[in-house]
C-alpha positions as a Python dict, from the first residue, in 0.01 Angstrom:
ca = {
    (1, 'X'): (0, 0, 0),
    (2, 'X'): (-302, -215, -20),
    (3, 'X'): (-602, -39, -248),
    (4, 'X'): (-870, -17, 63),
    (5, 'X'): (-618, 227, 234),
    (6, 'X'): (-586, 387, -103),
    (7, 'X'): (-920, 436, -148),
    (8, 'X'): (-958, 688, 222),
    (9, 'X'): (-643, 830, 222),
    (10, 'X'): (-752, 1164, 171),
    (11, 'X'): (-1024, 1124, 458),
    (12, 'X'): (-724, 919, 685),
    (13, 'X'): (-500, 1193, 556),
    (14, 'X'): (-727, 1459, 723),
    (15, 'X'): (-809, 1291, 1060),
    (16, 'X'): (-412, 1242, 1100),
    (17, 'X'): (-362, 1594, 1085),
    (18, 'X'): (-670, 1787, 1179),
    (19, 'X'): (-942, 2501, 777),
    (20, 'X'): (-2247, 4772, 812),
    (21, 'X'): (-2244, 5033, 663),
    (22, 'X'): (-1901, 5195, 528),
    (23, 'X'): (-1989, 5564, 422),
    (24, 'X'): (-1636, 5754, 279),
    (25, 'X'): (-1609, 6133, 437),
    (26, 'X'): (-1327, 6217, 178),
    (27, 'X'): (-1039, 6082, 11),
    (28, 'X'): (-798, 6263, -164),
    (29, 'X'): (-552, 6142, -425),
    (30, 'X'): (-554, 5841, -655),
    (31, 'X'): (-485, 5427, -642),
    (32, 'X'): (-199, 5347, -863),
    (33, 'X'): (-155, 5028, -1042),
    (34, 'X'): (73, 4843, -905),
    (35, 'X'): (244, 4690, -1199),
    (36, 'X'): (337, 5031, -1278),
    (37, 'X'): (536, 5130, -987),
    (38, 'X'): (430, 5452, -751),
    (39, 'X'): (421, 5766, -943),
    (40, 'X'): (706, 6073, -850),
    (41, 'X'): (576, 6253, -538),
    (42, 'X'): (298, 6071, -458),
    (43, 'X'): (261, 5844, -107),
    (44, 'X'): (252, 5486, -192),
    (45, 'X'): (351, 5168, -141),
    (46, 'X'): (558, 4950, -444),
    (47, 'X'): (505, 4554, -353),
    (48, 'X'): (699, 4414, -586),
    (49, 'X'): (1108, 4558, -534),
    (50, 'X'): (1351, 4281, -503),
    (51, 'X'): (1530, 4455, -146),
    (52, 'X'): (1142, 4595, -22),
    (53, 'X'): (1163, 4782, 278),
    (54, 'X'): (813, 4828, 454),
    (55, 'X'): (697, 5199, 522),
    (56, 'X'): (737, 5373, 840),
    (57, 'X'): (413, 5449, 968),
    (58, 'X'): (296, 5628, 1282),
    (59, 'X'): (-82, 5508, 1461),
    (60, 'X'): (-107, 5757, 1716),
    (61, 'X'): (-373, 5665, 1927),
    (62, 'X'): (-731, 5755, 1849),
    (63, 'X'): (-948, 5973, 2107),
    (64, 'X'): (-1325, 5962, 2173),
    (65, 'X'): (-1562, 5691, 2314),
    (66, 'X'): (-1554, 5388, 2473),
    (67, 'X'): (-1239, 5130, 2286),
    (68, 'X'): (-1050, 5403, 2094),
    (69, 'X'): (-706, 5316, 2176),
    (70, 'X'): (-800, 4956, 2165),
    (71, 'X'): (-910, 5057, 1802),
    (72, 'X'): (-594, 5260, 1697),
    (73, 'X'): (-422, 4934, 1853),
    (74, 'X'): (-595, 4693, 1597),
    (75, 'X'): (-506, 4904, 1346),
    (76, 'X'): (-123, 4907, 1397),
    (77, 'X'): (-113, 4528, 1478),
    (78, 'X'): (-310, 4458, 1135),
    (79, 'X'): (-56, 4695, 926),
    (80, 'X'): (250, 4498, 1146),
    (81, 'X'): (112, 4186, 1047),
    (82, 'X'): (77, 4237, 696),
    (83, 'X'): (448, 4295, 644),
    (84, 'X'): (401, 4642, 413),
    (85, 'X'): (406, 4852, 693),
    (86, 'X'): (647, 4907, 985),
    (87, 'X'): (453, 5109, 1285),
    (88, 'X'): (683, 5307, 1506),
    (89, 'X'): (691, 5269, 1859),
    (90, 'X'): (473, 5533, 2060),
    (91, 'X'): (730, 5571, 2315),
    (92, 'X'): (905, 5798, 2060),
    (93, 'X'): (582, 6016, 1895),
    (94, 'X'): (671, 6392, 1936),
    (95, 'X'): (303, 6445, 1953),
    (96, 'X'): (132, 6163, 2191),
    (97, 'X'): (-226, 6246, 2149),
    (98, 'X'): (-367, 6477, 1852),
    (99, 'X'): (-739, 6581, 1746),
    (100, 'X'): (-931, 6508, 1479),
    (101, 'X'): (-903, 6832, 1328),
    (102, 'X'): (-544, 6875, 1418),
    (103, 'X'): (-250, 6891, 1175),
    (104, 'X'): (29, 6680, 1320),
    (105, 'X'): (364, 6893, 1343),
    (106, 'X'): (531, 6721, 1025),
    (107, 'X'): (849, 6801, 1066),
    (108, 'X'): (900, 6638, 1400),
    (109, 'X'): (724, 6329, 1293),
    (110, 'X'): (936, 6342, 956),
    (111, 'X'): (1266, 6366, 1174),
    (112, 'X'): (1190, 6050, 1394),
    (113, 'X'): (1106, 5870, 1029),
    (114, 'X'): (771, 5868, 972),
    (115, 'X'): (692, 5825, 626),
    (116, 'X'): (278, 5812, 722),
    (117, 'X'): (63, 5919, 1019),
    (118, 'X'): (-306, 5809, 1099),
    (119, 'X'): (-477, 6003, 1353),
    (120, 'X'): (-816, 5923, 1476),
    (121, 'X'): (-1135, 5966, 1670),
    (122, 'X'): (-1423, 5706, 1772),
    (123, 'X'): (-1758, 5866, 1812),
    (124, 'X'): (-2165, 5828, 1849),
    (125, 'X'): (-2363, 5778, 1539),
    (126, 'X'): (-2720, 5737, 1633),
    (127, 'X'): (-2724, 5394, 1789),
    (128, 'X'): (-2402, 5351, 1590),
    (129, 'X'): (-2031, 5362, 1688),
    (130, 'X'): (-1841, 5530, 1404),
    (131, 'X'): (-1487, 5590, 1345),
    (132, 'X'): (-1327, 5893, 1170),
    (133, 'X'): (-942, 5863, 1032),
    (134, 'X'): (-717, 6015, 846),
    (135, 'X'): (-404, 5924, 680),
    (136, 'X'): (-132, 6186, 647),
    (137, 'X'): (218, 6222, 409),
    (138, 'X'): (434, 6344, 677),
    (139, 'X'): (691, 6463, 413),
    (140, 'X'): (409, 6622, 225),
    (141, 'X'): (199, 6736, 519),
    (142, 'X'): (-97, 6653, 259),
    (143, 'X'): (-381, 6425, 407),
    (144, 'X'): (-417, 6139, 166),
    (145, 'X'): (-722, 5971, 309),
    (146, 'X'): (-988, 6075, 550),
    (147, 'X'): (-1286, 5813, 626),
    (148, 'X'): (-1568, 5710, 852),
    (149, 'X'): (-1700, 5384, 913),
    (150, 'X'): (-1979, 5332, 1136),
    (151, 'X'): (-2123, 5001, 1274),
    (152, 'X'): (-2319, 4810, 1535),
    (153, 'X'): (-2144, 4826, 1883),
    (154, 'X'): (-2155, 4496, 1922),
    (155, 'X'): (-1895, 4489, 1619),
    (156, 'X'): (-1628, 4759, 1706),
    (157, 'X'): (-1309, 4550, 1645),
    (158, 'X'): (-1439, 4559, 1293),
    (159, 'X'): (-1367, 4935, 1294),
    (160, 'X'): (-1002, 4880, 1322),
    (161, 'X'): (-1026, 4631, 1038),
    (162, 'X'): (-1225, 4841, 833),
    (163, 'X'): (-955, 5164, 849),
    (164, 'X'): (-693, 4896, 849),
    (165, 'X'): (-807, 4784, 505),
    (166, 'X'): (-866, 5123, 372),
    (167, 'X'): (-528, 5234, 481),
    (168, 'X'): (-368, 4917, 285),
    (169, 'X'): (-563, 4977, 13),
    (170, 'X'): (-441, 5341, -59),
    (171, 'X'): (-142, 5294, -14),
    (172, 'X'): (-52, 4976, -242),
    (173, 'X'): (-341, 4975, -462),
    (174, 'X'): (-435, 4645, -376),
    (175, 'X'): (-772, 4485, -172),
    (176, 'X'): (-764, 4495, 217),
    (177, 'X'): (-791, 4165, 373),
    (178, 'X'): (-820, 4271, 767),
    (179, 'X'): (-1181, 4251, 717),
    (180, 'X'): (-1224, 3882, 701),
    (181, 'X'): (-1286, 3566, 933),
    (182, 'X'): (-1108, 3248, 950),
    (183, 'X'): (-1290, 2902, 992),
    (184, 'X'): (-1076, 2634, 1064),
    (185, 'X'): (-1042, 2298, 1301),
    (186, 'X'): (-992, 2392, 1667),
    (187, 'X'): (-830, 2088, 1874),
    (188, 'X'): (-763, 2028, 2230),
    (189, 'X'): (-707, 1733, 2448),
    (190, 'X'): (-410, 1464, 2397),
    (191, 'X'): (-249, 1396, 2147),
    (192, 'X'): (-363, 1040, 2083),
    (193, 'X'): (-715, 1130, 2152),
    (194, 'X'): (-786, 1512, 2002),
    (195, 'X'): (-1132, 1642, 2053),
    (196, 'X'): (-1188, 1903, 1666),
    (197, 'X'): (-1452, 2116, 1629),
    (198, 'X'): (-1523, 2364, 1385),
    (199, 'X'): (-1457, 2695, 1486),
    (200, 'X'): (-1502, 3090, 1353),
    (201, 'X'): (-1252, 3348, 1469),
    (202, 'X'): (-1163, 3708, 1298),
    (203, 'X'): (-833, 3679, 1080),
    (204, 'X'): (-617, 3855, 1350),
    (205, 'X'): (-725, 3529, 1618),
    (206, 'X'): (-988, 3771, 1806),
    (207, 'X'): (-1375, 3654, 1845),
    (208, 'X'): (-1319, 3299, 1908),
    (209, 'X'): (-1652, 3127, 1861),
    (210, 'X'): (-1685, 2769, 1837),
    (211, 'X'): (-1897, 2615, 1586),
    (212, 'X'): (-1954, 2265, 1677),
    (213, 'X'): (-1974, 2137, 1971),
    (214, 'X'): (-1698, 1862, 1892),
    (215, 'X'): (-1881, 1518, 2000),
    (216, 'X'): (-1838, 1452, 1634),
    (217, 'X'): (-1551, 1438, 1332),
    (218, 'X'): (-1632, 1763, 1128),
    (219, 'X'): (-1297, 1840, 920),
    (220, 'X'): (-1227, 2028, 555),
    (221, 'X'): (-1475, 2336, 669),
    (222, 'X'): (-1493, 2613, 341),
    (223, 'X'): (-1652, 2917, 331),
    (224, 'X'): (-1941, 3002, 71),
    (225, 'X'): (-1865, 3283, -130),
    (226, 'X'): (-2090, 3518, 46),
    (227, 'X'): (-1908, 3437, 369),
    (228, 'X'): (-2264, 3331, 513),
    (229, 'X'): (-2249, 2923, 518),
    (230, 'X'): (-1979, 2633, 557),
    (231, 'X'): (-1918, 2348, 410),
    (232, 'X'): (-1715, 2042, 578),
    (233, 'X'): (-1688, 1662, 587),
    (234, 'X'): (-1880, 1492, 843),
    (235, 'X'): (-1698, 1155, 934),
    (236, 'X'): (-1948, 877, 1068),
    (237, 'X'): (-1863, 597, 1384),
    (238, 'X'): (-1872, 340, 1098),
    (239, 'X'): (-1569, 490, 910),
    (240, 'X'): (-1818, 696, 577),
    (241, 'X'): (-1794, 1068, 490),
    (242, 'X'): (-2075, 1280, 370),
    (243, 'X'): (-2094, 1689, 306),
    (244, 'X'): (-2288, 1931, 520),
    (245, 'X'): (-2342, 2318, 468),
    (246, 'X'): (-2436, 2491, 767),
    (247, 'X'): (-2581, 2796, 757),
    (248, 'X'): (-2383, 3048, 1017),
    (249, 'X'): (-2679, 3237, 1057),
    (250, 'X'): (-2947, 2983, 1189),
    (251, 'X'): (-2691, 2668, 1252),
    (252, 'X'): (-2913, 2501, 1048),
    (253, 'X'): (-2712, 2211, 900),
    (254, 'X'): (-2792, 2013, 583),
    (255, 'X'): (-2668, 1659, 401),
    (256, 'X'): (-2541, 1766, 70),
    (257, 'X'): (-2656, 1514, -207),
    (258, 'X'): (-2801, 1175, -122),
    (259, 'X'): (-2571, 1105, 216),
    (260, 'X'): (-2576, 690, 136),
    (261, 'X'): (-2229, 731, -72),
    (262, 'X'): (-1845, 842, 82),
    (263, 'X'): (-1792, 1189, 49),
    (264, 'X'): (-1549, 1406, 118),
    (265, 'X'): (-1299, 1716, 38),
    (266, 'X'): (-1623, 1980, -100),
    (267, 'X'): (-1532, 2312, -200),
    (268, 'X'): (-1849, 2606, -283),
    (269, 'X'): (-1819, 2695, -661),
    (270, 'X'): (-1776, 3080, -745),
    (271, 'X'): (-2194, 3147, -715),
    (272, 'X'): (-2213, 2933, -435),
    (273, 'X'): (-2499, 2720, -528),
    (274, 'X'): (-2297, 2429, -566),
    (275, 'X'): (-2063, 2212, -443),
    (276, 'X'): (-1778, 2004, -615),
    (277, 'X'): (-1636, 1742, -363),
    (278, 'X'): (-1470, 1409, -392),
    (279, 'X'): (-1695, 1037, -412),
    (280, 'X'): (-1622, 682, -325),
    (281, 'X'): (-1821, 476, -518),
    (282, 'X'): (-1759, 113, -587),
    (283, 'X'): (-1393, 113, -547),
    (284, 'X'): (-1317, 380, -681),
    (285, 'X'): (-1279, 848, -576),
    (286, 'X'): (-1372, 1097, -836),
    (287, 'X'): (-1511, 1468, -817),
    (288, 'X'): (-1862, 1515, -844),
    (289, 'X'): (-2096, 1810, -860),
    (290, 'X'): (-2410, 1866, -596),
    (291, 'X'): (-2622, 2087, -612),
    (292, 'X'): (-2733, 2221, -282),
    (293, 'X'): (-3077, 2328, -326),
    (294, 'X'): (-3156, 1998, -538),
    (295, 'X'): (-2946, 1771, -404),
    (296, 'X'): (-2854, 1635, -728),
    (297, 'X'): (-2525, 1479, -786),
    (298, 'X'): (-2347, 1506, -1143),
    (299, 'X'): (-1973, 1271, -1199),
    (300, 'X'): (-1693, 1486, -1331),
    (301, 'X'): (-1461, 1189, -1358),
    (302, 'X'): (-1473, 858, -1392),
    (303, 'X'): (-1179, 607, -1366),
    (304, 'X'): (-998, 434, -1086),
    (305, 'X'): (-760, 674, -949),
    (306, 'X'): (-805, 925, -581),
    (307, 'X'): (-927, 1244, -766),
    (308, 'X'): (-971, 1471, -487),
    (309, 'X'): (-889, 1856, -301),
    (310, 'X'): (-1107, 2013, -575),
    (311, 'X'): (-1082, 2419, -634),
    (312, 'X'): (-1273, 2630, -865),
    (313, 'X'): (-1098, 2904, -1136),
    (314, 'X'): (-1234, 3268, -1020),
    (315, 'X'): (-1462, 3251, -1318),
    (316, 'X'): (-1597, 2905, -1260),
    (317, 'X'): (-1458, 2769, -1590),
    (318, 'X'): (-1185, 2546, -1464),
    (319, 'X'): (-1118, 2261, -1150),
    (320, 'X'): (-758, 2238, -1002),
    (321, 'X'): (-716, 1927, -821),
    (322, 'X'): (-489, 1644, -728),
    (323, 'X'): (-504, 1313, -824),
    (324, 'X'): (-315, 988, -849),
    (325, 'X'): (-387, 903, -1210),
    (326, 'X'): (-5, 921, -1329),
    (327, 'X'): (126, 706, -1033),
    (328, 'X'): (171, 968, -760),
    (329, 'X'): (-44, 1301, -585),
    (330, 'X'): (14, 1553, -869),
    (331, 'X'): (-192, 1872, -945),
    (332, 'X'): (-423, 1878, -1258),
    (333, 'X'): (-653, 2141, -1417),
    (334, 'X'): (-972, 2032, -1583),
    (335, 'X'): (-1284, 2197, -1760),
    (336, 'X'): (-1566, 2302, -1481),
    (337, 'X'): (-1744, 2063, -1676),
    (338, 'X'): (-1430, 1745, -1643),
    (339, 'X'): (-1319, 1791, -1975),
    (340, 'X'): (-920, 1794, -2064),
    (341, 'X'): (-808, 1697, -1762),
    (342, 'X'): (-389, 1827, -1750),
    (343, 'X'): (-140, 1760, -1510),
    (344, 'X'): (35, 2112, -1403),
    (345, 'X'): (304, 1994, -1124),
    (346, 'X'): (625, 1860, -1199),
    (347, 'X'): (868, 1914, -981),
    (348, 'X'): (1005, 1657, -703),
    (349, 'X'): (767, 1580, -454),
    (350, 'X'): (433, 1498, -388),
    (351, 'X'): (183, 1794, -453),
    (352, 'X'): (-143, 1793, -291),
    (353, 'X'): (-488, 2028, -101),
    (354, 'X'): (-429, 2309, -454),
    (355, 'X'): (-684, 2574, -421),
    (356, 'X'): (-728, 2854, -728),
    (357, 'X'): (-614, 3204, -622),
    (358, 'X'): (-935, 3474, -607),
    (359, 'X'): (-743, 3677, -829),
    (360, 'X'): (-701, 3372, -1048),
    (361, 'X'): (-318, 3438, -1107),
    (362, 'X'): (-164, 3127, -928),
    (363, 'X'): (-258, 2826, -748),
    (364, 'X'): (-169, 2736, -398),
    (365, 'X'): (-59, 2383, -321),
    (366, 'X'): (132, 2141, -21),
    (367, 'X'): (438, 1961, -170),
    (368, 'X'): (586, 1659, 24),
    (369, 'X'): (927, 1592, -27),
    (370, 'X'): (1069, 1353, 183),
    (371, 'X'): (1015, 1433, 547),
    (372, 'X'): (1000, 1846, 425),
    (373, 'X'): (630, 1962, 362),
    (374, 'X'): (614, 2306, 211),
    (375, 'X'): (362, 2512, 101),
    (376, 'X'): (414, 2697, -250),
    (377, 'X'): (238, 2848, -588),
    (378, 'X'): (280, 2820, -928),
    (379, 'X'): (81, 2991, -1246),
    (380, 'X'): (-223, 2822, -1387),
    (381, 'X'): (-13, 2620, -1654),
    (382, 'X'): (202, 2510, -1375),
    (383, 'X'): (466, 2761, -1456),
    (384, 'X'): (624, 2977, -1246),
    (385, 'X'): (644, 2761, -953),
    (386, 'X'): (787, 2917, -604),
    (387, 'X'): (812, 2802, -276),
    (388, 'X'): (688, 3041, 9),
    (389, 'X'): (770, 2815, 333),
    (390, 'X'): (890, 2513, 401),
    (391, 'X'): (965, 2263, 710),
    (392, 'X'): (887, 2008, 937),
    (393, 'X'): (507, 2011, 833),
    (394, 'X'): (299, 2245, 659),
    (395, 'X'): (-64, 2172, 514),
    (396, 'X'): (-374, 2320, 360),
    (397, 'X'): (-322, 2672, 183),
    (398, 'X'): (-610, 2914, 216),
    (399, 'X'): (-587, 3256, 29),
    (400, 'X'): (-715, 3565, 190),
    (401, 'X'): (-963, 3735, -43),
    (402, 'X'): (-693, 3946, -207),
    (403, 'X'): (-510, 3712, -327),
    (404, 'X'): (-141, 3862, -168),
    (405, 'X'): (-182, 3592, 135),
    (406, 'X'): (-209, 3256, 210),
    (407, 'X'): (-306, 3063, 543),
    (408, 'X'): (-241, 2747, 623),
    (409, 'X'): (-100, 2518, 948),
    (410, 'X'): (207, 2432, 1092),
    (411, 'X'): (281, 2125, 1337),
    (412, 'X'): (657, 2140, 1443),
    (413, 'X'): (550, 1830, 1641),
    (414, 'X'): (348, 1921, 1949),
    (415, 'X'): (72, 2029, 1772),
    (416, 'X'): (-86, 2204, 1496),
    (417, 'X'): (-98, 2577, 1480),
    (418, 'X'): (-201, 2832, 1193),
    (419, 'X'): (36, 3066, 993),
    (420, 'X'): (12, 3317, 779),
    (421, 'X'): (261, 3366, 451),
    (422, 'X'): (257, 3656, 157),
    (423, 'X'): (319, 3528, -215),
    (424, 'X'): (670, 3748, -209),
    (425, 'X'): (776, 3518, 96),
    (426, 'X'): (821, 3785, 295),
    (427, 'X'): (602, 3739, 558),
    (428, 'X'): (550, 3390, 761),
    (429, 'X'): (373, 3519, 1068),
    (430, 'X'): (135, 3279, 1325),
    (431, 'X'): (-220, 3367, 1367),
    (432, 'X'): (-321, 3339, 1753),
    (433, 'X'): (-570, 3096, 1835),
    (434, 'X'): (-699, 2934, 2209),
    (435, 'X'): (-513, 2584, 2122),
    (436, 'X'): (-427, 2375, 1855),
    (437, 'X'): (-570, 2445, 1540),
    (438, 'X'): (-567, 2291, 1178),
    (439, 'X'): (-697, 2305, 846),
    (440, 'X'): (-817, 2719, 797),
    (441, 'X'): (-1032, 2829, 548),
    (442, 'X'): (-1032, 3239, 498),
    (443, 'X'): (-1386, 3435, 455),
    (444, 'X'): (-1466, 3706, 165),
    (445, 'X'): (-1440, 4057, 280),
    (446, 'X'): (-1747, 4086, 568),
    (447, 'X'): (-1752, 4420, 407),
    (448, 'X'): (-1806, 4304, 64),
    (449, 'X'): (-2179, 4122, 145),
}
């Protein structure tokens, strides 16, 4: 392969295939650790048994205002989705409506195999819309949580999201992760002549909203840590890359560093002030450092192999990426600062796009292995190596902000489309969007700001 090719084959390599107020009312009972199991008697949810069964769980739909059942709804699709819970069909609730203040009749929800009930109502706070919830142990008949969130109008699908989270929270011990957007390359048009923009949807597929208006090549879009700006590559008529950040709130948009070099591949560090990405210069692509307020531009590495797909450690004291350096794409680990650069991946394969793990336990990666692309993680050290899904094509990992998921696409052949996967390879789900879509990058929790 001649070296000019070499040098833009990870910006080629993308245009080929292209990512409130919460006030508690009560909560009774305790989060478990989850490396410890679920304690005797208490309702919970174990993640990590070999022959996992997810719980039986009973939405019955909310009463009150305006989109109630449409918010009871959300709620059961997010706990579907997620793969921990299994909701039961409506069709066979002994009780099809029930009050707020109502205790469900737990013996007849018990004897159709409910494990869990939430009940529900949607109501006026002020100029607010507020939701009230409670989750039940329908062998217990003890109310484990009870909640209200309330919100803007303007917002309510977030209310299903919100109870959703709290819901998965209490009962595995682990983050929520309905409460997040997605922004990722939408695509429509021919296949030999795609029109991408960027575009902003809630994780679930809802709340389309496009974000460019696609008379130009924006690709690689990442989230800032605060969920508030984006960060992409920007590919020019003439063929050269820069980085952008635009800010979601104004659409203000902004060249990151000095613009008159090839850049490409940036990723927000963990304070979001910066942004590591990958430069062309003279021949040759390493990672660099910019700073977005300055607009200075500090080399990480320097030598004459494709260093590129950079991903910041949690804690901001390490770089995953993949590079060339040892004769094919492999994953390597670095200082934040580009000292002691190690390769991590070993196995067969090409291994490329590895992004660090918010919880910081493993690191997401693609691996190409003949005409098989599959999308896998592996410990820090490069141990522990697993694949979650693997086919025809699969590309760019994404982790939602807990850590338990990762998002990424799938083209079978007709076109791209995004998935969802869980690191126990249990789930492998799509995520609805209004065509073709590519490259997905997940938000923080909105709830977190």
């Amino acid at each position: 392969m001649n070296r000019p090719f070499e040098l833009f084959r990870p910006v080629l390599f993308a245009l080929g295939l292209a990512a409130a107020l919460i006030a508690p009312l009560l909560i009774h009972g305790q989060v478990h650790a989850q490396a410890t199991g679920c304690r005797a008697g208490e309702l919970c949810i174990d993640l990590n048994p070999r022959n996992f069964k997810p719980m039986p769980i009973a939405i019955v739909d909310f009463t009150g205002d305006g989109q109630a059942p449409q918010i009871s709804q959300i709620i059961s699709s997010n706990l579907k989705r997620s793969g921990v819970f299994e909701p039961l069909d409506p069709a066979r609730f002994p009780e099809r409506s029930l009050g707020f203040d109502a205790v469900p009749n737990f013996a007849a929800w018990s004897a159709i195999g409910a494990q869990a009930i939430v009940t529900g109502r949607v109501v006026r706070d002020g100029a607010r819309m507020a939701v009230e919830y409670r989750l039940w142990d329908a062998t217990t008949g003890k109310q484990v949580v009870g909640q209200k969130h309330a919100i803007d109008p303007a917002s309510w699908r977030r209310l299903g999201h919100l109870a959703s989270d709290a819901v998965y929270e209490r009962m595995t011990g682990e983050t929520g992760f309905f409460d997040t957007r997605v922004v990722f390359v939408d695509e429509s048009g021919p296949k030999e002549k795609r029109k991408k923009r960027l575009a902003i949807m809630d994780q679930d597929g809802a709340n389309f909203r496009a974000i460019s208006s696609g008379s130009e090549m924006l690709l690689t879009p990442r989230f800032s840590p605060r969920g508030d700006r984006v960060t992409f590559m920007a590919l020019e008529d003439a063929g050269r890359a820069n980085v952008q950040v635009l800010e979601l709130g104004s659409g203000r948009r902004s060249v990151v560093g000095n613009g008159n070099t090839t850049a490409f591949a940036p990723r927000f560090s963990p304070n979001g002030s910066q942004v590591v990405m990958s430069v062309e210069t003279n021949g040759n692509t390493n990672l660099a450092l910019a700073d977005v307020g300055s607009g200075s531009v500090r080399a990480l590495t320097n030598g004459s192999a494709i260093d590129t797909s950079p991903s910041y450690s949690p804690d901001g004291s390490q770089i995953v990426f993949e590079s060339d350096r040892g004769g094919g794409q492999q994953i390597y680990v670095m200082g934040a600062d580009g000292s002691g650069a190690r390769r991590i991946s070993f196995g067969e394969g090409r291994y490329s796009t590895p992004v660090w793990s918010p919880k910081g336990d493993y690191i997401a990666f693609t691996r190409q292995k003949g005409n098989t692309f599959a999308i896998g993680i592996m410990k820090p050290d490069g141990s522990g190596e697993r694949i979650l899904t693997e086919g025809y094509h699969n590309e760019g990992p994404s982790w939602a902000p807990n850590g338990r998921y990762v998002m990424f696409f799938r083209d079978s052949g007709a076109g791209p489309k995004i998935y969802m996967v869980d690191v126990n390879g249990r789930v492998d789900v799509p995520i609805p969007t209004p065509s073709f879509a590519s490259d997905p990058a997940w938000s923080p929790l909105l709830s977190a700001k």
